[in-house]
C-alpha positions in Angstrom: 13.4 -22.2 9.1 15.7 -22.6 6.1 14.5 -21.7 2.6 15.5 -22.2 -0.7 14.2 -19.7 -3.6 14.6 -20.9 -6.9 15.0 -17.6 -9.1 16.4 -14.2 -8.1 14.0 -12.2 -10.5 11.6 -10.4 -9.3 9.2 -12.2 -7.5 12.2 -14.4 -6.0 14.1 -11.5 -4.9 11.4 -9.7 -3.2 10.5 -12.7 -1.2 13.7 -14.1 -0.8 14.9 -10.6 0.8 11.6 -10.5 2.8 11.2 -14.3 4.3 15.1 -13.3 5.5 13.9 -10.3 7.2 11.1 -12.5 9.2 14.0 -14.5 10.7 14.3 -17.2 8.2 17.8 -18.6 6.8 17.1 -18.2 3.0 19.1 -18.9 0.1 18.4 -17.4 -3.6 19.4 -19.7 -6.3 19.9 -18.8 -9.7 21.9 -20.1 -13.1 22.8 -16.5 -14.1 26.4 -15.9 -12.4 26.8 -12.0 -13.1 23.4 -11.9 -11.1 24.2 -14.0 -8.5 28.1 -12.2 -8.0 26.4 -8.7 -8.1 23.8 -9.4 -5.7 26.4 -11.6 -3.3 28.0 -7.9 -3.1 24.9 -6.1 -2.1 23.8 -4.5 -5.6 20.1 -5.4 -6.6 20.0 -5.3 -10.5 16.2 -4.4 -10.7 14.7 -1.0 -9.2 12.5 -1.9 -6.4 11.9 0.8 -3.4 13.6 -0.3 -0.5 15.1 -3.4 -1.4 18.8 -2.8 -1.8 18.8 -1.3 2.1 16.6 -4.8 3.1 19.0 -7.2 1.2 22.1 -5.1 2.6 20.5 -5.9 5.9 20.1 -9.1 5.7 23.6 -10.0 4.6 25.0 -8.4 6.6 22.8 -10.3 9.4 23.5 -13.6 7.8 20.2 -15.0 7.1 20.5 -14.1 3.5 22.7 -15.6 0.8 23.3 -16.4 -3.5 23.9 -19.4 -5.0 24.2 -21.4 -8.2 25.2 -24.7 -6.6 21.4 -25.8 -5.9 22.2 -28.9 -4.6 24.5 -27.3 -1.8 21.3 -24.8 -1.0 19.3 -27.6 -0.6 21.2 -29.3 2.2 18.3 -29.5 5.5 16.3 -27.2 3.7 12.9 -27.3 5.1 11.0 -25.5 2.0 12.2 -24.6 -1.5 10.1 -22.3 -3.9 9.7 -22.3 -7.5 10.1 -18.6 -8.3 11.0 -18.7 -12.4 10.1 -17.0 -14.8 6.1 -18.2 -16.6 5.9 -16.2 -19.6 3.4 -16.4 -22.0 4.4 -18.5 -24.9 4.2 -17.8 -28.3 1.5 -18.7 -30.4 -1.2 -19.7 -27.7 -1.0 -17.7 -25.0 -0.3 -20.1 -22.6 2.4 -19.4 -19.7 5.3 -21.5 -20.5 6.4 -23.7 -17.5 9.3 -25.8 -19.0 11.4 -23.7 -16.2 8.7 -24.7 -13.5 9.4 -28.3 -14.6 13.3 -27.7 -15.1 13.1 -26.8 -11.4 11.1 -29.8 -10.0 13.1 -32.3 -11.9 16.4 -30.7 -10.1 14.7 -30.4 -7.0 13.5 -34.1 -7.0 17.6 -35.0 -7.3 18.7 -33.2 -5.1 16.4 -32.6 -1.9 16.4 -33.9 1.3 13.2 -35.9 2.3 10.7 -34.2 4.3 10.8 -30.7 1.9 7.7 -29.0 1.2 7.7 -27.6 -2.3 6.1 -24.8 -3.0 5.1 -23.1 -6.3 5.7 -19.0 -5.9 5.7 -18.5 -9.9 1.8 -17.7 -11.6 1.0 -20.8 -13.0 -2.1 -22.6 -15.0 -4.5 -24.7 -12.5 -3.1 -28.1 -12.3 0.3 -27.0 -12.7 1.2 -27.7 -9.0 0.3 -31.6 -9.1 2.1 -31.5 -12.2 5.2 -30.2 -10.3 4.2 -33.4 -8.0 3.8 -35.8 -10.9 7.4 -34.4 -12.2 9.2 -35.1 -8.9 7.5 -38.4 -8.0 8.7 -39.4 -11.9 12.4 -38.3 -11.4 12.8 -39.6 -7.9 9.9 -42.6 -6.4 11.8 -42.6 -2.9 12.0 -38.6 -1.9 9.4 -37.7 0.3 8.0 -34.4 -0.2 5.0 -32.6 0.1 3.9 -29.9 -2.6 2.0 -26.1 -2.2 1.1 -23.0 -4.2 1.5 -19.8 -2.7 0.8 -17.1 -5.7 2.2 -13.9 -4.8 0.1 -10.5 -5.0 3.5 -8.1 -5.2 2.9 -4.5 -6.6 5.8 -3.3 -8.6 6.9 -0.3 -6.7 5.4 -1.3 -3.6 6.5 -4.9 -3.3 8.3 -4.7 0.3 5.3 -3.3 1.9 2.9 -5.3 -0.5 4.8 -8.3 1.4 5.0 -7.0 4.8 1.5 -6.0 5.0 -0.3 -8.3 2.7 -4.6 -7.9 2.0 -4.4 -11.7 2.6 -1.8 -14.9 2.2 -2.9 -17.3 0.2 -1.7 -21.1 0.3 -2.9 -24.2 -1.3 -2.1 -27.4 0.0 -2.9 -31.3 0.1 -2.7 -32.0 3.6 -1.6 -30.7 7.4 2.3 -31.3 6.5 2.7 -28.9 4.3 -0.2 -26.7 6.0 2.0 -26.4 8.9 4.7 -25.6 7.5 3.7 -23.0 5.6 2.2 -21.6 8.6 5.2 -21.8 10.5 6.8 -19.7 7.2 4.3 -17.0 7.3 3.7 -16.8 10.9 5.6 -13.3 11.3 2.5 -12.1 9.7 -0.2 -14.3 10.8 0.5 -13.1 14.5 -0.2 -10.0 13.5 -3.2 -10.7 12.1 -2.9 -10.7 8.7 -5.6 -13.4 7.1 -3.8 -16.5 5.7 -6.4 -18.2 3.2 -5.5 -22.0 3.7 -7.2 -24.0 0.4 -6.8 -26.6 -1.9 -4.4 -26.0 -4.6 -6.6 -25.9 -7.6 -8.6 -23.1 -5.9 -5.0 -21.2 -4.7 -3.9 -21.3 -8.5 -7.1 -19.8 -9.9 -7.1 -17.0 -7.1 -4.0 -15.2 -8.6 -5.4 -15.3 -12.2 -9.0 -14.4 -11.3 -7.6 -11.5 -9.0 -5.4 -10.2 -11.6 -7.8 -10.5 -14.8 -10.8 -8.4 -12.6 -8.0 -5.6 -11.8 -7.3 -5.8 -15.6 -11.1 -5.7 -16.3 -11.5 -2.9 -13.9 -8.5 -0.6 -15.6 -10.5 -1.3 -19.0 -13.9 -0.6 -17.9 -12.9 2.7 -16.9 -10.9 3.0 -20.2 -13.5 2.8 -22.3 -15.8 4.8 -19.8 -13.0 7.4 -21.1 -13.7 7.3 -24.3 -17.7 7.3 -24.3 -17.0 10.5 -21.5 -14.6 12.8 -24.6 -17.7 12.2 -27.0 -20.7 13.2 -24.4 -18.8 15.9 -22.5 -18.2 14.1 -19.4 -15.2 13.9 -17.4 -14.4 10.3 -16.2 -11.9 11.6 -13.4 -15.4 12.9 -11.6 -17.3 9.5 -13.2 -14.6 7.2 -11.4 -15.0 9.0 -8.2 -18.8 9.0 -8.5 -18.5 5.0 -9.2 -15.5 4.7 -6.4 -17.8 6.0 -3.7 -20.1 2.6 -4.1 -18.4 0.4 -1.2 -19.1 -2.6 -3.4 -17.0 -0.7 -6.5 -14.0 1.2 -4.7 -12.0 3.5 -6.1 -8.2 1.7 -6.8 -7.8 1.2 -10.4 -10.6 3.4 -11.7 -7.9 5.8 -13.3 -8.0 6.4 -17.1 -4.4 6.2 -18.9 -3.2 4.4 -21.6 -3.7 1.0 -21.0 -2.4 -1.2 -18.7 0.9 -3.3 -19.2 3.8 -4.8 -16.6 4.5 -8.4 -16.6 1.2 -9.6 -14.9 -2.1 -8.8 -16.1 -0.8 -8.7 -19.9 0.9 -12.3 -18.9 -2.1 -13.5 -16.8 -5.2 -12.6 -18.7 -3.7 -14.7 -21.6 -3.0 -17.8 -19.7 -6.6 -17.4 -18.1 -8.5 -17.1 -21.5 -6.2 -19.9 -22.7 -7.3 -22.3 -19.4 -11.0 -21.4 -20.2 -10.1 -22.7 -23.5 -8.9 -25.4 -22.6 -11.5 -26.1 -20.1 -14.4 -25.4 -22.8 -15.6 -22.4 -20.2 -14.4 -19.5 -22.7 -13.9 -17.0 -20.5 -15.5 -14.0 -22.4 -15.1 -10.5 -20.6 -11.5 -11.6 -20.1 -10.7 -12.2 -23.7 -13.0 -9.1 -24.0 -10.9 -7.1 -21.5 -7.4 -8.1 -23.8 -8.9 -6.9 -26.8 -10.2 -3.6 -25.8 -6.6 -2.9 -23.6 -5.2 -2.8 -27.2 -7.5 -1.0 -29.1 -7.2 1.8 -26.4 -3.7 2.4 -27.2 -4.3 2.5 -30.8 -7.3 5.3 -29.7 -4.7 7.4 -27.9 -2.1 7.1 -30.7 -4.7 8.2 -33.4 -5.5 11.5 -30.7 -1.7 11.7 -30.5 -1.5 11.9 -34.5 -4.9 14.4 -35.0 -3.0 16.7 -32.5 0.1 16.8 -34.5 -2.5 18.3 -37.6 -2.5 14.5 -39.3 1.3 14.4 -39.5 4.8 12.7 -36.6 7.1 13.3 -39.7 9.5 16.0 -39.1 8.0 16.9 -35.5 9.5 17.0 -32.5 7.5 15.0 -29.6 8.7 14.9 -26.2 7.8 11.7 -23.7 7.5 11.6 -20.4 7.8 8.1 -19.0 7.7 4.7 -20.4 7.7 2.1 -17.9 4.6 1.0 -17.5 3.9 2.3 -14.1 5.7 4.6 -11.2 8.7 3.6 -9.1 9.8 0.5 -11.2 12.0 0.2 -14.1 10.1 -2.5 -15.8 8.7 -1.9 -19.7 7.0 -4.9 -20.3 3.9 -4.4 -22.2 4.3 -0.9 -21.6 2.2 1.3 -23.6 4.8 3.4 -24.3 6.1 -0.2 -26.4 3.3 0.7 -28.8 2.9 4.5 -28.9 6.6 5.7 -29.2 7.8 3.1 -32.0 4.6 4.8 -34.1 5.9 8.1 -33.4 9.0 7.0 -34.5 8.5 4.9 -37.3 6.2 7.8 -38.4 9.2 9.8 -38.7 9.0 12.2 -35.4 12.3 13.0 -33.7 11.3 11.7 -29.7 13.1 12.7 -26.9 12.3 10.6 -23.9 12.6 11.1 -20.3 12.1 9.0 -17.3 13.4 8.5 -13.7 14.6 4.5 -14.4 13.3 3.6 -17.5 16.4 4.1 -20.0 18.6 0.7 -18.8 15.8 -1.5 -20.5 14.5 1.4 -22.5 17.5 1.8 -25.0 17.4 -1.5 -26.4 13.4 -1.8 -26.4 13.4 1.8 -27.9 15.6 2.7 -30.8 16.0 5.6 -32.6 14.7 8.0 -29.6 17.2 10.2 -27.6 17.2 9.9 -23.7 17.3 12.8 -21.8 17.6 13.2 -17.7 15.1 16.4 -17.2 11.4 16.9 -18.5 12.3 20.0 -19.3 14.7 19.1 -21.6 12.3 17.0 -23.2 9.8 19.3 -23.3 12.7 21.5 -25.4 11.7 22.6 -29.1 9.0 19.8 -28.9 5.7 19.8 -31.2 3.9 18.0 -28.6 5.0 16.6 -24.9 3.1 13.4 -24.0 3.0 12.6 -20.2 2.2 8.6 -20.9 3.8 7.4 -16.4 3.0 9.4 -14.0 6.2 9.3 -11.9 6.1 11.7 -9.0 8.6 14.1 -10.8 6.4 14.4 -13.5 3.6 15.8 -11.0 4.4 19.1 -10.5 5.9 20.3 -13.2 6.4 24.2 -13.9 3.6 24.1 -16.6 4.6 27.6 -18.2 8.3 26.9 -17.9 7.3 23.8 -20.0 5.4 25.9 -22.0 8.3 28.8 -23.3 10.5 26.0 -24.0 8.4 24.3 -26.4 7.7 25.0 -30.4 4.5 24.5 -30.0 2.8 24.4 -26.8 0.5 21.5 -27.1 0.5 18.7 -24.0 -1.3 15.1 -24.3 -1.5 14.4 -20.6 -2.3 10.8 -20.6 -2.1 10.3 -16.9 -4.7 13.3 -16.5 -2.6 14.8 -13.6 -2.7 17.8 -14.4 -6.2 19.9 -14.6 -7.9 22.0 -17.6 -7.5 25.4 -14.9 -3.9 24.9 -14.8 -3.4 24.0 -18.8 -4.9 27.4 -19.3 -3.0 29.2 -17.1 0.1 28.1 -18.2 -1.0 28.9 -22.2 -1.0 25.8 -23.7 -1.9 26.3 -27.2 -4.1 22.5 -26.9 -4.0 20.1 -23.4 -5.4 16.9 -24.1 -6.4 14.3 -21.3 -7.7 11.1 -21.4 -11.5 11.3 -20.5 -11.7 14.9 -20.7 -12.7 17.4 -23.4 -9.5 19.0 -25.4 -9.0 22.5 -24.2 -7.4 25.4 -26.4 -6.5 28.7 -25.4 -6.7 29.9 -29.2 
């Protein structure tokens, strides 16, 4: 089939690169020329495991191609998705779809009749018969039929998140567009991955109810953290106790500092806002928001009570600030709220992380960057393990430990263990969910 993506961010790029690799002729359209000219030569600007070998493939195959003339992409297109940017707008928490509806006005111009249009972007329920009601507006005589088809990507893990999916899900309005959606996924419906065919209401609300009980899940666990450091539990063996119930599990039962990235910040918002809106306030959501917040302000006070009440004049290393592992993304990051404290607070923070400094240095000022934990860990007050990137995991603890002032190590992440923080002499180890631990 030939398919047009609207949008080469993230969520475009992923499955741009990945419907190319089923067999598909696909096209990724976008308005921003340096991004369309870097990736026409093979070079992904975002860090994503794995892609730049898949698009590099795929070009070089000929199924996969960039573009900024959409009305050229469109040309016997059989399906084009929406893939923009939703982003919560400013003062009401809503996700702002003027580029959803940029993008079906341009699309009802310039499309060939028989097109299935599908919505890829997170968007508020309703916002896919809007999409309808926008194209029918701009153009009565195109024939089209509209779908949502949420995406359920992991940053870090997004090729194989696509490739092996828990489920598809796609929301349509009749057998058209049900069939050709099929046809789209069928690489991975014959081998038996479930596709969840619904209407498109339901499909809309199953990314944002999904993404708001990972969220609530994260913050449970959170603040299980915090009732654990005042009784003298430890929440690592709480969450495996709880993880063991089938109906619980164990994925996203891991105390940290709060969870950030550019969906369940993003998503939450727009789902309190739609309860709003739909007088069904959705109250352990806004509940969840509230508390993700407060728990960053609870580590940043633990941060300042182990610097003896005091950042000014110290020296505090950091070690990662995207929000999670194997991407370079900081939105919402916690490190967004803990390390402009520690600077504005008047510490001197070095920062180190694997991919984090290309977004990092303008997000960030006033921090040095340096390419080696160790380096961070260098003169430092306190080192602050806030990502737990794999280099990060097995770190030589008493290495750490001679190069710093003074040996104290808020492990926010809790990778490392109490027995191995005494070992190595820390003077304090702090973890989230765990009693403090002092060798004095």
């Amino acid at each position: 089939m030939k398919i047009v993506m609207i949008g080469a961010g993230y969520v475009g790029l992923v499955s741009g690169v990945c419907f190319s690799d089923f067999g598909h002729e696909v096209i990724c359209v976008d308005k921003d020329p340096a991004k369309i000219d870097s990736l026409t030569r093979g070079e992904v600007p975002i860090y994503e495991p794995g892609l730049q070998d898949l698009l590099a493939k795929n070009i070089a195959a000929g199924r996969l191609s960039f573009s900024m003339d959409l009305g050229d992409a469109l040309q016997e297109a059989d399906a084009v998705f929406i893939a923009v940017g939703t982003p919560t707008r400013r003062g009401d928490g809503h996700a702002d779809l003027s580029y959803v509806m940029a993008a079906a006005e341009e699309i009802a111009h310039l499309a060939p009749d028989g097109i299935v249009v599908v919505t890829k972007s997170t968007v508020p329920v309703g916002t896919n018969r809007q999409v309808k009601q926008t194209i029918r507006k701009a153009n009565r005589d195109l024939v089209f039929e509209v779908a949502s088809n949420p995406e359920f990507l992991r940053e870090g893990a997004a090729i194989k998140d696509f490739m092996n999916p828990d489920r598809v899900v796609v929301g349509v309005q009749n057998s058209r567009a049900e069939e050709v959606m099929r046809e789209i996924y069928r690489p991975l419906y014959l081998r038996e991955f479930p596709v969840v065919v619904t209407d498109l209401e339901s499909a809309e609300l199953i990314k944002y109810a999904a993404n708001a009980f990972l969220a609530t899940k994260v913050t449970f666990i959170n603040e299980m953290a915090a009732l654990c450091e005042r009784v003298g539990a430890d929440v690592k063996e709480v969450a495996r106790g709880m993880g063991l119930d089938g109906r619980i599990g164990n994925k996203f039962l891991h105390a940290g500092p709060g969870y950030g990235g550019s969906c369940f910040p993003k998503d939450t918002k727009a789902l309190a806002r739609i309860g709003q809106e739909n007088a069904v306030p959705m109250q352990i959501t806004e509940t969840v928001i509230s508390v993700n917040e407060v728990v960053k302000q609870r580590l940043l006070d633990r941060l300042l009570d182990l610097c003896d009440g005091s950042f000014k004049d110290k020296t505090i290393g950091v070690l990662g600030v995207t929000f999670k592992p194997e991407t370079d993304d900081m939105r919402d990051a916690p490190a967004l709220t803990i390390v402009p404290a520690l600077v504005g607070a008047g510490a001197k923070v070095k920062v180190c992380d694997p991919e984090g400094r290309r977004e990092g240095e303008n997000l960030l000022p006033g921090v040095t960057w340096v390419d080696d934990p160790y380096k961070a860990a260098g003169s430092a007050h306190l080192l602050v393990l806030l990502t737990e990137w794999n280099e990060f995991r097995a770190l030589n603890l008493k290495k750490i430990v001679r190069k710093m002032s003074d040996p104290v190590f808020a492990d926010f992440r809790n990778v490392y263990s109490a027995k191995e923080a005494k070992q190595a002499k820390f003077r304090v180890y702090a973890s989230v969910g765990r009693a403090d631990v002092s060798v004095d």
